[in-house]
TORTORVO-360705 format. One record per residue (C-alpha): residue number from 1; residue in one letter; y, x, z. Coordinates in steps of 0.5 Angstrom, whole numbers. Each point is the difference from the previous one (the first is absolute). Layout:
<rs>
NUM | A | Y | X | Z
...
</rs>
This chain:
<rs>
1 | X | 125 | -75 | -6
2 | X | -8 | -1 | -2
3 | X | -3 | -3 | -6
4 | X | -5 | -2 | -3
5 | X | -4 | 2 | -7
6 | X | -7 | 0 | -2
7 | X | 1 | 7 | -3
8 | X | 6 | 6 | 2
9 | X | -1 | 5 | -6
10 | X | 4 | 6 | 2
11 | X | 2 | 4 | -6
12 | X | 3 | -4 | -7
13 | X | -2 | 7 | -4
14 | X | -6 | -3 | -6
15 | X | -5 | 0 | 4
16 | X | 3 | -4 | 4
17 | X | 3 | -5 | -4
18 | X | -6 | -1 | -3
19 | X | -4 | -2 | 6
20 | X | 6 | -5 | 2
21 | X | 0 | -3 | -7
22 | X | -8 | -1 | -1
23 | X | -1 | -3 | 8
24 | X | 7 | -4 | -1
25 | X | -5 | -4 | -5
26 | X | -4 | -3 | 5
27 | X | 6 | -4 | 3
28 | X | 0 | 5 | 6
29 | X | 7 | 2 | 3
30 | X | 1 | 8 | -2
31 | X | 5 | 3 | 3
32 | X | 2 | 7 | -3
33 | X | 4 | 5 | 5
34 | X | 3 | 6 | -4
35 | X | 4 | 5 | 3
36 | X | 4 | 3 | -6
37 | X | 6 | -5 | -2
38 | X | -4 | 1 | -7
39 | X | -8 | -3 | -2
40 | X | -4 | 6 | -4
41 | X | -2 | 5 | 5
42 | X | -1 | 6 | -4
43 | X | 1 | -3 | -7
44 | X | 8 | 0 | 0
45 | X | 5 | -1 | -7
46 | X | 6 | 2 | 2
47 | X | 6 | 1 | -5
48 | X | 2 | 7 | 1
49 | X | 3 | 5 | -6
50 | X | 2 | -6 | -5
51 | X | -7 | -2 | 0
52 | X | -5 | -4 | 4
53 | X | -5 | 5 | 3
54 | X | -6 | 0 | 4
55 | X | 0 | 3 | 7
56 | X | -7 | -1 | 2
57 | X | -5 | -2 | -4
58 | X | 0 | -1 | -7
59 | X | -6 | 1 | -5
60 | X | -5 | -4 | -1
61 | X | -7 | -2 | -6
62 | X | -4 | -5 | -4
63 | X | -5 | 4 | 4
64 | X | 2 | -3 | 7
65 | X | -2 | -7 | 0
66 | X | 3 | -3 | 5
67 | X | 7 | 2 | -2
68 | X | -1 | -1 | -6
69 | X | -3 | -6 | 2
70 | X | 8 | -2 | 3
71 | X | 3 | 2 | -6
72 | X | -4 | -5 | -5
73 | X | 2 | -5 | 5
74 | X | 7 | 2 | 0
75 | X | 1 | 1 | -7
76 | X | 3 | 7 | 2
77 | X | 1 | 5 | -6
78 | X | -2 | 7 | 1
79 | X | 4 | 6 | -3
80 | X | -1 | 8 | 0
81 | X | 5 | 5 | 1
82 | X | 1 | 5 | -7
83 | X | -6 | 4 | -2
84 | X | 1 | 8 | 2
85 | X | 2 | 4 | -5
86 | X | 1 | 7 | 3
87 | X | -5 | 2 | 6
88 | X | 1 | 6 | 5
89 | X | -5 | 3 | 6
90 | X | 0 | 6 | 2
91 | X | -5 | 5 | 1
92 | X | 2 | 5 | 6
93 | X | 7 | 1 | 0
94 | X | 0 | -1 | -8
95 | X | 3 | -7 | -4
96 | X | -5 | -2 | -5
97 | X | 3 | -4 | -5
98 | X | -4 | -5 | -5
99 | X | -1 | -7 | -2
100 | X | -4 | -6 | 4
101 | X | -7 | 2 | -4
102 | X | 1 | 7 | 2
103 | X | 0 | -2 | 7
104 | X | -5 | -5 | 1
105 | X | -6 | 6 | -4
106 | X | 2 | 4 | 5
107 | X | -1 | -4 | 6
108 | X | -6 | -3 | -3
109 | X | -6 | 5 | 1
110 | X | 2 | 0 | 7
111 | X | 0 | -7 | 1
112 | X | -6 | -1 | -3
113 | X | -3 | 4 | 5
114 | X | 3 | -2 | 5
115 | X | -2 | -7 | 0
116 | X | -6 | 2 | -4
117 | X | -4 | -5 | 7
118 | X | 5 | -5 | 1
119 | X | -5 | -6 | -2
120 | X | -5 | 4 | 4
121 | X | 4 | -1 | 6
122 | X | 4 | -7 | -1
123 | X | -5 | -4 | -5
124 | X | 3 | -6 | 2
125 | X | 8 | 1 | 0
126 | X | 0 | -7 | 4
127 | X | -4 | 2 | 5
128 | X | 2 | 8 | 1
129 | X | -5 | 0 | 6
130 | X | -6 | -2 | -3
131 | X | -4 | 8 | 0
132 | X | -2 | 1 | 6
133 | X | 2 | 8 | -1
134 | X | 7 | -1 | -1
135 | X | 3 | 3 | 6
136 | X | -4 | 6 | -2
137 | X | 5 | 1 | -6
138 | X | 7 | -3 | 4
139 | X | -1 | 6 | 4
140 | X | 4 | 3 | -5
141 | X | 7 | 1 | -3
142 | X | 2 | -1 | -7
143 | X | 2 | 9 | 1
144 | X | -6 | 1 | 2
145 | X | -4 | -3 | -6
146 | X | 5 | 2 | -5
147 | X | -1 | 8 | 4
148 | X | -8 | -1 | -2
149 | X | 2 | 0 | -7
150 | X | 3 | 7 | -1
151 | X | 4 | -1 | -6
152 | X | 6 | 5 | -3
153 | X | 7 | -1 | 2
154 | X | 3 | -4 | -5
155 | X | -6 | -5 | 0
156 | X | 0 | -1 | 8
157 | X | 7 | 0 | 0
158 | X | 0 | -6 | -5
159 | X | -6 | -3 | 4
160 | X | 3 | 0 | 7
161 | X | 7 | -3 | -3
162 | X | -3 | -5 | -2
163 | X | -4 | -3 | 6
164 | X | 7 | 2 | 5
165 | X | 4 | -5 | -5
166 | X | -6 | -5 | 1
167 | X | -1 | 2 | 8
168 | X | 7 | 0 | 2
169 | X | -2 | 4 | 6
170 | X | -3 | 8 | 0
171 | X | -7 | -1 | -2
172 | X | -2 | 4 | 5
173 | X | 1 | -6 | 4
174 | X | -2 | -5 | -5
175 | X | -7 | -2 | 0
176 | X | -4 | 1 | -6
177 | X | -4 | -6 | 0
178 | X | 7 | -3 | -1
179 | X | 0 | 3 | -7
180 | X | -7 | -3 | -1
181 | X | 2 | -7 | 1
182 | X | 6 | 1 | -4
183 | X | -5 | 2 | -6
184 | X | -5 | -4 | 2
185 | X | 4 | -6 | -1
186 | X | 1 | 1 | -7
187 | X | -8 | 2 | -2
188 | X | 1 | 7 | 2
189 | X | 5 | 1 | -6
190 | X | 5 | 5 | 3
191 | X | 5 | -2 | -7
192 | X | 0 | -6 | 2
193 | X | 1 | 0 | 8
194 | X | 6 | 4 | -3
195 | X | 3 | -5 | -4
196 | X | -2 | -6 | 6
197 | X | 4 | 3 | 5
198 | X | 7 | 4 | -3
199 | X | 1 | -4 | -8
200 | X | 2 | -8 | 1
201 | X | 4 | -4 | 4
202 | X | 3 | -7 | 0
203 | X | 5 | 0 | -5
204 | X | 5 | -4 | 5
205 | X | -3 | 4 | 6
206 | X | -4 | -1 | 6
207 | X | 6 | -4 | 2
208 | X | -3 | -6 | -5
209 | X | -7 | 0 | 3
210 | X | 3 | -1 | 7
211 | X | 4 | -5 | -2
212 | X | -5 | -4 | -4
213 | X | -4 | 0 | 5
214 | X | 4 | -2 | 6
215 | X | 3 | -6 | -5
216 | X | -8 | -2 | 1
217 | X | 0 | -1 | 6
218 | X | 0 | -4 | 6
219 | X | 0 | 4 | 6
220 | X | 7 | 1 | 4
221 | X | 2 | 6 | -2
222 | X | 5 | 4 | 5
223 | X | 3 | 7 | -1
224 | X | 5 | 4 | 5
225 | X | -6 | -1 | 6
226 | X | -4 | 5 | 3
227 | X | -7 | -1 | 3
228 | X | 1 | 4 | 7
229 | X | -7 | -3 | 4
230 | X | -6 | -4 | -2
231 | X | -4 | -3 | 6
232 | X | -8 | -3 | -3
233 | X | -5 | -3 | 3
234 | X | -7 | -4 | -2
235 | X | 4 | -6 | -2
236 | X | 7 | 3 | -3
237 | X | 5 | 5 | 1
238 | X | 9 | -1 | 1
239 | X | 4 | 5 | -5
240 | X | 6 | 2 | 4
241 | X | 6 | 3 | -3
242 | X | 5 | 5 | 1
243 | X | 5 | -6 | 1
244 | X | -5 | -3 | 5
245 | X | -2 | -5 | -3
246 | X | -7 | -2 | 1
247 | X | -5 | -5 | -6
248 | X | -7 | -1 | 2
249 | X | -5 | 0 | -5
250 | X | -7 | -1 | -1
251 | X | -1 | 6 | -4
252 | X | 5 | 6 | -2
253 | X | -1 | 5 | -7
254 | X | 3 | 7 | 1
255 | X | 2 | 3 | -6
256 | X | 3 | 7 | 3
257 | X | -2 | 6 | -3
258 | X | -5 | 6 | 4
259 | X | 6 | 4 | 1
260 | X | 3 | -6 | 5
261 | X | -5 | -5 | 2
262 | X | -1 | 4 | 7
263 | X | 7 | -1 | 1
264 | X | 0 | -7 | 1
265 | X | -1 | -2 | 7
266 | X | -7 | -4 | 0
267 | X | -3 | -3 | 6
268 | X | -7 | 0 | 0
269 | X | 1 | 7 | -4
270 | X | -3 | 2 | -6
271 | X | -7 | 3 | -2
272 | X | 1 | 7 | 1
273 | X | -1 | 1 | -7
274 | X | 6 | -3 | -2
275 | X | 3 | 3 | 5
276 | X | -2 | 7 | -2
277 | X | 1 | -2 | -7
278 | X | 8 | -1 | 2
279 | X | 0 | 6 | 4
280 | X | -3 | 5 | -5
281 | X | 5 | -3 | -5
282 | X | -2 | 0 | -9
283 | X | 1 | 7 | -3
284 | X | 5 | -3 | -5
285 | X | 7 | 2 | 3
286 | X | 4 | 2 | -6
287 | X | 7 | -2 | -3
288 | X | 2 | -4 | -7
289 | X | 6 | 1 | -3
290 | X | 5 | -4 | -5
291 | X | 4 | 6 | -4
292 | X | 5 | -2 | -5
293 | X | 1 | 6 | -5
294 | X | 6 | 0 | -6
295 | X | -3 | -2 | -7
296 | X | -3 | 0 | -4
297 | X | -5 | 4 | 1
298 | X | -9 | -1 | -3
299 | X | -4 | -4 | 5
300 | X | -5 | 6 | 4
301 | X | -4 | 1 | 5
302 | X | -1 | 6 | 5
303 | X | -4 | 2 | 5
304 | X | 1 | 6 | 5
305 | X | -5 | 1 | 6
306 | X | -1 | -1 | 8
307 | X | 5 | 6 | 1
308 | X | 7 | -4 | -3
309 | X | 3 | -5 | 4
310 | X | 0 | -5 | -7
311 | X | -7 | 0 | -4
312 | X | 1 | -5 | -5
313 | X | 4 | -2 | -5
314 | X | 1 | -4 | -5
315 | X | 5 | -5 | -4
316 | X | -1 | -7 | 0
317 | X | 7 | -3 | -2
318 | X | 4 | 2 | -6
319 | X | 6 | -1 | -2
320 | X | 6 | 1 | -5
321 | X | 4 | 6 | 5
322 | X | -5 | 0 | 6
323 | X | -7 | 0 | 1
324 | X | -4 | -2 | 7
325 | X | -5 | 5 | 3
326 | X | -5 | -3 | 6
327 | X | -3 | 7 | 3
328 | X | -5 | 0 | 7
329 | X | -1 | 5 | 5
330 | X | -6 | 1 | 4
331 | X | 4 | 2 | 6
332 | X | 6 | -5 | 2
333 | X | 3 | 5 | 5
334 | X | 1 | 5 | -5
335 | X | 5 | -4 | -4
336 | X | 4 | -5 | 1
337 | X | 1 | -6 | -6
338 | X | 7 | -1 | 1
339 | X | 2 | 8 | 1
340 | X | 2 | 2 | -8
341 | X | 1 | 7 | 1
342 | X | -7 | 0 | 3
343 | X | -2 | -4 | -6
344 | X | 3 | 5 | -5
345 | X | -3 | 5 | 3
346 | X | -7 | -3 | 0
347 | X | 1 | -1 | -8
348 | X | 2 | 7 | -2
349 | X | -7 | 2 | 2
350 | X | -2 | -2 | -8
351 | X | 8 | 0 | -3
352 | X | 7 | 1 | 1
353 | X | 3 | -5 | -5
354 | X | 0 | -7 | 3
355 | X | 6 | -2 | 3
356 | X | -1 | -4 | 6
357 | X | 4 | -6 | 1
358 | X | -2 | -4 | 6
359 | X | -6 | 0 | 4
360 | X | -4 | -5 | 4
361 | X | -6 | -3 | 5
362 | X | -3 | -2 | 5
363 | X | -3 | 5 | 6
364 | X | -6 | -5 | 2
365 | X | -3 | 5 | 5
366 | X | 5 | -2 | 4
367 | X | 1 | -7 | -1
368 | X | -3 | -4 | 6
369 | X | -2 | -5 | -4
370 | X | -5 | 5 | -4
371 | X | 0 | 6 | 3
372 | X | -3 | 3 | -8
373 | X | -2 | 0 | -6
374 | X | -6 | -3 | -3
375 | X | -6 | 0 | 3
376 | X | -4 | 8 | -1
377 | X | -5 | 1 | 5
378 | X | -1 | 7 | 4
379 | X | -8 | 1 | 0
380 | X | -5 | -3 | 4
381 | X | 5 | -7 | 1
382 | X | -2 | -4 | -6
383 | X | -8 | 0 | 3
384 | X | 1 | 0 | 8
385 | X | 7 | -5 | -2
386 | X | 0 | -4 | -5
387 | X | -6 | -5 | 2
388 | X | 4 | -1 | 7
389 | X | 7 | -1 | -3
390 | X | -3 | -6 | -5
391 | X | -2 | -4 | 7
392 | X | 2 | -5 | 4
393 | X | 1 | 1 | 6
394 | X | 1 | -8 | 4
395 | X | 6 | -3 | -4
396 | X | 1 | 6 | -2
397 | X | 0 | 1 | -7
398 | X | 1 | 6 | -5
399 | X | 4 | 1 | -6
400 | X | 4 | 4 | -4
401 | X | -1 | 5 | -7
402 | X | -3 | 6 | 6
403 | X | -6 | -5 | 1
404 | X | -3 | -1 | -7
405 | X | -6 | 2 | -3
406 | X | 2 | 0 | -8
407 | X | 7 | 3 | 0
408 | X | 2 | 1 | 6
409 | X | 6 | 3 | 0
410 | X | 2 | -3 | -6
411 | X | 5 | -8 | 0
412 | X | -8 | -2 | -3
413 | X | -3 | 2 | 7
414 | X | 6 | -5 | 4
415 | X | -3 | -5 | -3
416 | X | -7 | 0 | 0
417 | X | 1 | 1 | 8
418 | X | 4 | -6 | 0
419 | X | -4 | -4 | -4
420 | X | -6 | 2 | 4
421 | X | 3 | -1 | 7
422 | X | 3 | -7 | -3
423 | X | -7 | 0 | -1
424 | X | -3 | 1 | 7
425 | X | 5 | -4 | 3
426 | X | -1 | -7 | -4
427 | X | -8 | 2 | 2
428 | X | 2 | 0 | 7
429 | X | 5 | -5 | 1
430 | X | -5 | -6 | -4
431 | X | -6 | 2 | 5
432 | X | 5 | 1 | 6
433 | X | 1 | -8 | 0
</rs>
């Protein structure tokens, strides 16, 4: 079976719901192929331990313009989970124990000194390869810049707490400049970059940003389908499925992440650098969990270190006799979200009291269709990848929230990639007639 589209988009996560939505606009016939039997890609609400939890992406800020720009158009309300009234870290193998304040003075002196240089290095947050001397500074890993600042037990600790639960992956393996982006994102205040990327989220879920946007498109929308192959030339490209069917396009958006794009069978092959890119993999390998614990209890948060299976901790739903905690690991292969025991275990580094009641997640490292997290890039890939994983290539073009300048990483980036490919592809289809 062949047919014919004038766009294939592979993919129906954000960014390339997104893409579909904007050139479906243009009376073009967009057809979007998703391999999953559900449309988000790593934003999923899913209904598990009574509520509705997100299992991948989750927050999101008036800072982010793009997204906020969706939830204007939509209407969306925003809501936050329940301000900590208890916070635990540890220094060493000591559990220290204080409120919110208390931990945020801590860590502030090192994150001031840390970030001292991030308008420095990323002047503009939409273009973070505008220095020309950026790659001497993506050399490093976020341990290697935190390890300069020799700072006491409990204040490293803190610090380095902190930036595991924002990397999700050993920050040995995370790039500093990828701290610097995030920062520079919001003026180079580390407080506010906090807040952007771990405090609100859709009162509704992601589930309500993806189904306003599919409501609002005129693409064709098919999902259980699985692109296998893509063959592209000067003049268009044919998308094959895993079933065989074929669509010939005259041009095709891929939305895969870094982690998966090499996997796809593509003929002409991609530049090397994407290629790289894929080989290479993104720092961030960690695990998000879902725990469901007996209540009542009071809202707290915990952070342990990159030696513990599970390194932060907080609660984000209360209820009358229970309460929802959502932790993160930078490591997925150390623990597994659905293991309770293990999950209990990881808990009692800062307390023993919680009864846990049922638990759940997501191993997105394994799942084919991801293959990670969120975008944290190792050093050295931001400067000698990014610009080449932007490009077309041919027909070919490129989306997804691993691709963005502003937010990469973030439901902000998707769509600022997709509406930038809609962009390139508008352009291109209006001079090509």
């Amino acid at each position: 079976m062949s047919e014919q589209a004038d766009v294939v988009v592979i993919g129906g996560g954000i960014a390339g719901l997104i893409t579909a939505r904007e050139l479906g606009r243009t009376g073009r016939r967009v057809l979007v192929l998703e391999a999953r039997n559900r449309l988000g890609g790593r934003v999923w609400t899913d209904h598990r331990l009574g509520r509705d939890l997100e299992i991948g992406g989750t927050w999101l800020h008036w800072v982010q313009p793009h997204v906020w720009a969706e939830i204007t158009r939509y209407g969306l309300a925003v809501t936050r989970g329940p301000r900590p009234e208890v916070a635990y870290w540890l220094a060493g193998n000591q559990v220290r124990q204080g409120t919110l304040d208390d931990f945020m003075k801590l860590i502030d002196p090192g994150m001031r000194r840390l970030l001292a240089d991030t308008m420095r290095w990323i002047p503009r947050p939409d273009d973070p390869l505008a220095e020309p001397e950026l790659a001497t500074i993506d050399a490093f890993s976020v341990q290697d810049k935190l390890d300069e600042l020799e700072l006491g037990v409990d204040e490293y600790h803190a610090n380095e707490a902190a930036w595991i639960g924002h990397f999700n992956a050993p920050l040995d393996e995370g790039a500093f400049t990828s701290a610097l982006r995030w920062t520079a994102a919001t003026a180079g205040s580390w407080h506010l970059m906090h807040e952007a990327s771990a405090v609100f989220r859709l009162a509704s879920g992601t589930q309500a940003l993806v189904k306003a946007i599919v409501a609002d498109t005129r693409a064709e929308i098919r999902t259980g389908t699985e692109v296998r192959r893509i063959e592209h030339d000067a003049y268009g490209a044919v998308v094959t499925t895993a079933t065989g069917e074929q669509v010939h396009a005259r041009r095709v958006v891929v939305t895969l992440p870094q982690n998966i794009i090499g996997n796809l069978d593509i003929s002409p092959a991609l530049c090397q650098e994407k290629l790289a890119a894929s080989k290479e993999k993104t720092a961030s390998k960690g695990v998000k969990a879902w725990i469901r614990v007996r209540g009542p209890i009071e809202p707290f948060f915990a952070y342990s270190s990159a030696a513990h299976p599970l390194s932060v901790v907080r609660t984000e739903y209360l209820g009358d006799d229970d309460a929802v905690l959502v932790a993160f690991g930078a490591d997925s292969s150390r623990i597994t979200p659905n293991d309770i025991d293990a999950v209990r275990e990881a808990l009692r580094v800062w307390r023993d009291d919680l009864d846990v009641i049922e638990v759940t997640g997501h191993d997105w490292m394994s799942d084919p269709y991801s293959g990670e997290t969120w975008l944290m890039h190792r050093p050295h890939q931001l400067t000698r990848y990014l610009r080449a994983q932007q490009q077309p290539e041919g027909v070919l073009h490129f989306a997804g929230s691993d691709y963005a300048n502003l937010w990469a990483g973030f439901i902000d980036g998707a769509i600022e990639s997709g509406l930038r490919v809609a962009r390139e592809i508008t352009t291109q289809l209006a001079t090509s007639r």
